[in-house]
N, C-alpha and C positions, 0 to 999 in steps of 0.2 A: 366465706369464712376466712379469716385472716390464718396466715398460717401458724403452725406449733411448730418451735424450733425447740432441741433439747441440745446444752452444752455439752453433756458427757455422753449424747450417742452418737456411733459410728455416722458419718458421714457428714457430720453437723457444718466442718470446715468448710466445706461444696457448699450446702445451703446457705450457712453465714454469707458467701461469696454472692451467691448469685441476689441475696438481698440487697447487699452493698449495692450489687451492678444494675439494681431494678434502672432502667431508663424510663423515669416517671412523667418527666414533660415533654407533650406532644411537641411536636418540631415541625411543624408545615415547610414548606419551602416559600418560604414569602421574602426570602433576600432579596430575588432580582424585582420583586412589584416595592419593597422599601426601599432600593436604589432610586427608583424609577419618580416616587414620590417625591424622595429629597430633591432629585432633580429637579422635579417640576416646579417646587416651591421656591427652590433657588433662583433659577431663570424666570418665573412669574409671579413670585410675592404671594401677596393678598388675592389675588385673582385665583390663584390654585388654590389657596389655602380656603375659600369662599367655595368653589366646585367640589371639592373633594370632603367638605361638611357634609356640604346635597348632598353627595355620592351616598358616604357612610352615612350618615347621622340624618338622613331622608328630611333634610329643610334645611334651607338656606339663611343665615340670621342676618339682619339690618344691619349690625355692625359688628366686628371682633368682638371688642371688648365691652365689657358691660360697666355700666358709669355706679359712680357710689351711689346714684339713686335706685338702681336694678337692685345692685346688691344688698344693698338693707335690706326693699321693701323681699327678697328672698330670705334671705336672716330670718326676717320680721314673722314667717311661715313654720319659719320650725317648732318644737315641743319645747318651752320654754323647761322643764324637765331636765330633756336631754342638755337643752343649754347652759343650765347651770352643772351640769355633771362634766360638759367637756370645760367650764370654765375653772373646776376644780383641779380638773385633768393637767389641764394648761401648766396652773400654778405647782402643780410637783413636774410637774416636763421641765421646768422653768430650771424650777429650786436643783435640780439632780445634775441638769446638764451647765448651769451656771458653775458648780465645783470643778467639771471635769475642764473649765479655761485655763489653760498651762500659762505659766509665768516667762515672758523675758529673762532671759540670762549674761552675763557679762563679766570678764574675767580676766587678771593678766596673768601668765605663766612662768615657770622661774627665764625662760630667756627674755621676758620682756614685751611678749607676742599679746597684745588682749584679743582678746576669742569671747563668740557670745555667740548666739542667736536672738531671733524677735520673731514676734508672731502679728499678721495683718489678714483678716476674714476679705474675701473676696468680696469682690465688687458686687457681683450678681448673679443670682441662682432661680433656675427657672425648676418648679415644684410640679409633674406632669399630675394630675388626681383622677383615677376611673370615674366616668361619668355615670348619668341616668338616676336610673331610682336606687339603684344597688350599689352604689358607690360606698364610700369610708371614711367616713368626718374624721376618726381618731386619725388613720394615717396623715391627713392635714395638718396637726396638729405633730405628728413626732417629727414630720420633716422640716416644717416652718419654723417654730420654737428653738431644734438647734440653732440653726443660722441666725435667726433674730439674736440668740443671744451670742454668738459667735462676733454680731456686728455688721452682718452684712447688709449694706442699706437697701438695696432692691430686690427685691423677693416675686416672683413674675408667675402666677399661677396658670394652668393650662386645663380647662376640663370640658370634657365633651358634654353635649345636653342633647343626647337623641330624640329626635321631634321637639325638639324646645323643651323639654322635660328635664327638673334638676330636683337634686334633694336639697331642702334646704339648710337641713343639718350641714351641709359642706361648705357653706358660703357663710354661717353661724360662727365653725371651725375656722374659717379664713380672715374673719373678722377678728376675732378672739386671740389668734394669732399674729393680726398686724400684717396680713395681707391685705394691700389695695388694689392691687393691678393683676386682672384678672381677665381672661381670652377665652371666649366661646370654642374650643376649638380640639381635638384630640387626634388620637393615633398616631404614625409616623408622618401626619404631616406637621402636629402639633412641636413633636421633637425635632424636625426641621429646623422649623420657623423660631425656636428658642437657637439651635446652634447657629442659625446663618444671618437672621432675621430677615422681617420683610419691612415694609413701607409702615405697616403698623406695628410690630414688634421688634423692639430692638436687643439683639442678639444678647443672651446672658454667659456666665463662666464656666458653668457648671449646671447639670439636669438632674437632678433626682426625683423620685416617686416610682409605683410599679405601675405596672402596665401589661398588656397582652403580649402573644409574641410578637404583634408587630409595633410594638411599643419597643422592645427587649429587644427585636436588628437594627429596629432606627438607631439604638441608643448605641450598639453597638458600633455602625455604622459611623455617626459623631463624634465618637472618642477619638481626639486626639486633637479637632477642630473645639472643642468643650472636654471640660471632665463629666463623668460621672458617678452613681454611687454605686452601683452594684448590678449584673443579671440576676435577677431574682427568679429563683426555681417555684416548684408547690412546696408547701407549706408542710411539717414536720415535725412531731412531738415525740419524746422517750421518758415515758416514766420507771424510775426504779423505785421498785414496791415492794414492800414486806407484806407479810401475810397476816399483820397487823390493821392494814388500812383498811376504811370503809370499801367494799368493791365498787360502789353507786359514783363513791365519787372519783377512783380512778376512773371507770367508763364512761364519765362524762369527760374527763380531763382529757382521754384519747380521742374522743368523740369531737373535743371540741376545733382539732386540726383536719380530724377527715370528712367537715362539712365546711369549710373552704373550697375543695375542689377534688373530682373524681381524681386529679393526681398527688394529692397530698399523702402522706404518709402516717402512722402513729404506731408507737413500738411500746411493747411491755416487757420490762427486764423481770423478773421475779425469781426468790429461789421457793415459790411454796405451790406446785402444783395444785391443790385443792382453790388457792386463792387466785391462781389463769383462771379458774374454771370456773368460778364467781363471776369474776371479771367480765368474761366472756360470753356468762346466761345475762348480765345485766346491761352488756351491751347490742346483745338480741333484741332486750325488752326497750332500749330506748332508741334504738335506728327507724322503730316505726313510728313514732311519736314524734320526727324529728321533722319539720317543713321542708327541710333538706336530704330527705330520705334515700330519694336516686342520686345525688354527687356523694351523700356519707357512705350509703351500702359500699357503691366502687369502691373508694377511698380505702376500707377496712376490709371489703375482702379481695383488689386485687395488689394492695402497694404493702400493708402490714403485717404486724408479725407479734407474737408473746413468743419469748424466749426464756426457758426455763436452765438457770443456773446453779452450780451447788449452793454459791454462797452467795451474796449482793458483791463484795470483794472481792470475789474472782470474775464477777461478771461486768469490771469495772473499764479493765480493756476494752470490750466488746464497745461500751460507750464511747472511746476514742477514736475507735475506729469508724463508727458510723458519724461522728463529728455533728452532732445534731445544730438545726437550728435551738429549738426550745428544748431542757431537760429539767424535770425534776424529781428532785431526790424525796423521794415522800416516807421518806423513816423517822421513828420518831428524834436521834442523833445525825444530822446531813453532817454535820460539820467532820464525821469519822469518813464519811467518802469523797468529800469535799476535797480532799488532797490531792485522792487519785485520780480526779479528773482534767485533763489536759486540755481536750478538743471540744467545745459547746460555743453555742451563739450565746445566748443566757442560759442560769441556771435558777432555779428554782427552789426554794431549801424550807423541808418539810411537809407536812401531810396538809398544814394549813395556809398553802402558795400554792392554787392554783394557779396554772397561765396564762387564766385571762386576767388574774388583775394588771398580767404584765403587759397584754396588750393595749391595756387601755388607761390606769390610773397610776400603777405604780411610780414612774419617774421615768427610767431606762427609756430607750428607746425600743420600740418594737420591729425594726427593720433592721431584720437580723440575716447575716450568710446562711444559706442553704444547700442543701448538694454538695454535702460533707465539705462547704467550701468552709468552716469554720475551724481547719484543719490551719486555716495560712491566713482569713482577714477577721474582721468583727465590725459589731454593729453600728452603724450611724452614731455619729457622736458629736459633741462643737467642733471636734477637730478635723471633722470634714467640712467643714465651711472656714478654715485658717490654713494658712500656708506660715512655714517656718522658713527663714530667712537667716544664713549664717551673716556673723559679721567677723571680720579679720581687721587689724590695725598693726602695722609694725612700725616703730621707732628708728631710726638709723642706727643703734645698735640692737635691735631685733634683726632689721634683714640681714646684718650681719653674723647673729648669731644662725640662723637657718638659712639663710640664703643660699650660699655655696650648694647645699644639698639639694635643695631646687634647681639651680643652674646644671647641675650633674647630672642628676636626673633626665632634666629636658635633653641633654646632651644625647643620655643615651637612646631617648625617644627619637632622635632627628632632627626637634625641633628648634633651629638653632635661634626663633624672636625671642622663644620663650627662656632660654639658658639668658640669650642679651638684656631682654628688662631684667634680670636681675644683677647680672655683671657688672653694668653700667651703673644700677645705684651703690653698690660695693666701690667703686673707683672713684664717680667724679661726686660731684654736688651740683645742687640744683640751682639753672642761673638764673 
């Protein structure tokens, strides 16, 4: 059973505390075996990366990557259904993340100085995808779709196929998003062989998608050799509800995070005790119904929580401080709480938003900071596949208007080239 927090009784601040501090994802110690792997990939390419499929993924595949004839005739398998839903999906991924492309800018100032920035999408972004049967066609699609329309021309996807086995819905997803180039291949060796390359992979800018923990040290491990997007924690819902709502369907709304994984999270804010307890008989009645029965039970009764507040208003800190990845505001007015929220991945607004349209149709991106990390980043966007680029221009009476202060400056740093290029274009002229 999920615990019962109450804001106005003694001792709640402790509780609230040790919520916050739940430590939800397992942490194995698998650093020095992902050290061990990068290395191996690095020093022997495709040879590693070919043994360590066997290893993991029990068969060895004929080649890396699989040719556009694999990949159709995979497509060609899926639920023709599902295909038109994620190609619907696509086109608001598309239309949502297209607005947020930010403009070039360009400017001269009263001394004369033009100042600007410009924006250029990276070269190349390798897209890591869980594999098997259980994988995530949508995730394909929210991380491919930025980038594509970001600009960036190579898109390099990685996904494991345990025993030869793939869904086809993912390959459907990669199609659909303009992915060609595609690698049999996963785990930390997969994130490897994107940051270092090998003989058949050639190294890309950037790694996004989730992964296991040992996807999650590979990647950590690469940073700096590549960027990347994020550690991504379990998964995380906070609904604040009035005792207005249907209970059936906040308990599915909570439900629908803590059958992701026994370490996911899901919170209930409410100020109407009678309606926790709705809540609560209706998520009794649907944990057993659920195909995911043992990772939901965990989920909801060792990570979450219903928190009873006097008012939704006062219980609006409470939400900042837990910095959710997903919240919503399921009243029938969100836009009256909507102010006071500071700290969320997405937000949610009313009774008729659940979270899964967010996961999967609405636009937004679904790969969102977790682990109250929403507190300092946010979610996937175009603008993680562009880089901003200042631009500076000065006139010979620019550098003279600012120049001196530069030169001064340097001076007082020590660094006497840096005070001279400017000195020097202050005195002489150019021969």
């Amino acid at each position: 059973m999920a615990r019962r927090l109450d804001m106005q009784a003694a001792g709640f601040e402790t509780a609230f505390a040790e919520l916050l501090s739940l430590k939800r994802e397992s942490s194995p110690e698998v650093g020095e075996t992902v050290r061990g792997i990068i290395a191996d990939v690095q020093a022997r390419g495709d040879q590693a990366l070919l043994e360590l499929t066997e290893k993991f993924d029990g068969y060895r595949p004929a080649s890396l990557r699989l040719s556009a004839d694999e990949i159709d005739e995979l497509a060609a398998k899926a639920n023709p259904e599902a295909v038109a839903a994620l190609a619907r999906a696509a086109d608001r991924i598309r239309a949502y993340h297209a607005l947020q492309t930010p403009q070039n800018e360009r400017w001269e100032d009263e001394e004369g100085v033009v100042l600007g920035w410009r924006w250029t999408p990276l070269d190349a972004v390798g897209l890591y995808v869980p594999g098997g049967l259980a994988s995530y066609p949508s995730s394909v699609l929210m991380n491919a779709v930025p980038a594509k329309v970001a600009g960036v021309e190579r898109l390099v996807m990685v996904v494991p196929t345990p025993k030869g086995e793939a869904n086809p819905l993912v390959f459907a997803a990669a199609k659909i998003a303009g992915v060609t180039e595609i690698y049999r291949v996963g785990g930390a060796q997969a994130v490897a062989a994107l940051a270092y390359g090998t003989d058949s992979i050639v190294p890309v800018d950037k790694i996004v998608g989730p992964g296991n923990a040992w996807v999650a040290a590979a990647k950590r491990e690469v940073f700096g050799q590549v960027g990347i997007d994020s550690i991504a924690g379990p998964s995380e819902i906070l609904v604040v509800a009035d005792g207005e709502n249907n209970p059936d369907w906040i308990a599915a709304d909570l439900l629908s995070q803590a059958e992701h994984d026994p370490s996911s999270q899901s919170v209930l804010i409410t100020d109407d005790a009678a309606f926790a307890g709705r809540v609560t008989a209706s998520i009794e009645a649907m944990i057993g119904k659920s195909p995911r029965t043992k990772i939901t039970r965990a989920a909801w009764d060792d990570n979450s929580a219903i928190i009873l507040v006097p008012s939704l208003e006062e219980g609006m800190p409470l939400v900042n401080r837990l910095a959710p990845e997903h919240l919503e505001l399921a009243v029938e007015d969100p836009e009256l709480l909507l102010p006071l929220v500071r700290h969320a991945g997405a937000i949610f607004l009313g009774r008729y938003t659940p979270e899964a349209v967010g996961d999967y149709v609405a636009g937004p991106d679904h790969v969102l900071p977790t682990a109250r990390a929403a507190r300092f980043s946010s979610g996937l966007s175009t603008l993680d596949f562009l880089k901003r680029t200042s631009l500076i221009a000065c006139t010979k009476e620019a550098v003279r208007a600012i120049g001196p202060d530069a030169a001064t400056l340097a001076d007082e740093e020590g660094l006497w080239a840096h005070g001279e290029s400017v000195r020097r274009r202050l005195e002489d002229e150019p021969h």
